[in-house]
C-alpha positions in Angstrom: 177.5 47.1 57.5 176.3 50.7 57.9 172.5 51.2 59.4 171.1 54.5 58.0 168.3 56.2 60.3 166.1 59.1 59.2 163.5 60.4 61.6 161.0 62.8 59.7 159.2 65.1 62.3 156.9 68.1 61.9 155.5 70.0 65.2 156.4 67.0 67.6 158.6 68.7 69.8 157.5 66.6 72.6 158.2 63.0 71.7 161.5 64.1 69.5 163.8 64.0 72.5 163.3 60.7 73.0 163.1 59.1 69.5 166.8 60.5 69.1 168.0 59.1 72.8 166.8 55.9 71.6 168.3 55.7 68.3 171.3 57.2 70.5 171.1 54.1 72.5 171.4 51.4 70.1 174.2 49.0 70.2 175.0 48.9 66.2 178.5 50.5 65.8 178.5 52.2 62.6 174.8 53.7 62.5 174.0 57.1 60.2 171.5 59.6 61.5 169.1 62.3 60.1 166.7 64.0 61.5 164.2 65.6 59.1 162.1 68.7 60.6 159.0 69.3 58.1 159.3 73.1 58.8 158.0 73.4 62.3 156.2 76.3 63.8 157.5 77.6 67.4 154.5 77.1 69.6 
């Protein structure tokens, strides 16, 4: 069975990095990944 993650993010450059290493890290072995950025501004 395929496991479908989307992470929706907007300005959150610091925590990002390690929402995807985690989701990188899981042990499923057929999981989907999006990542979602709302449109972020450069800081």
């Amino acid at each position: 069975m395929k496991v479908s993650i989307i992470t929706i993010c907007y300005n959150n450059e610091k925590e990002i990095r390690a929402t995807i290493e985690s989701v990188l890290c899981q042990m499923h072995p057929d999981i989907g990944y999006i990542v979602v950025d709302g449109a972020s501004e450069n800081a």
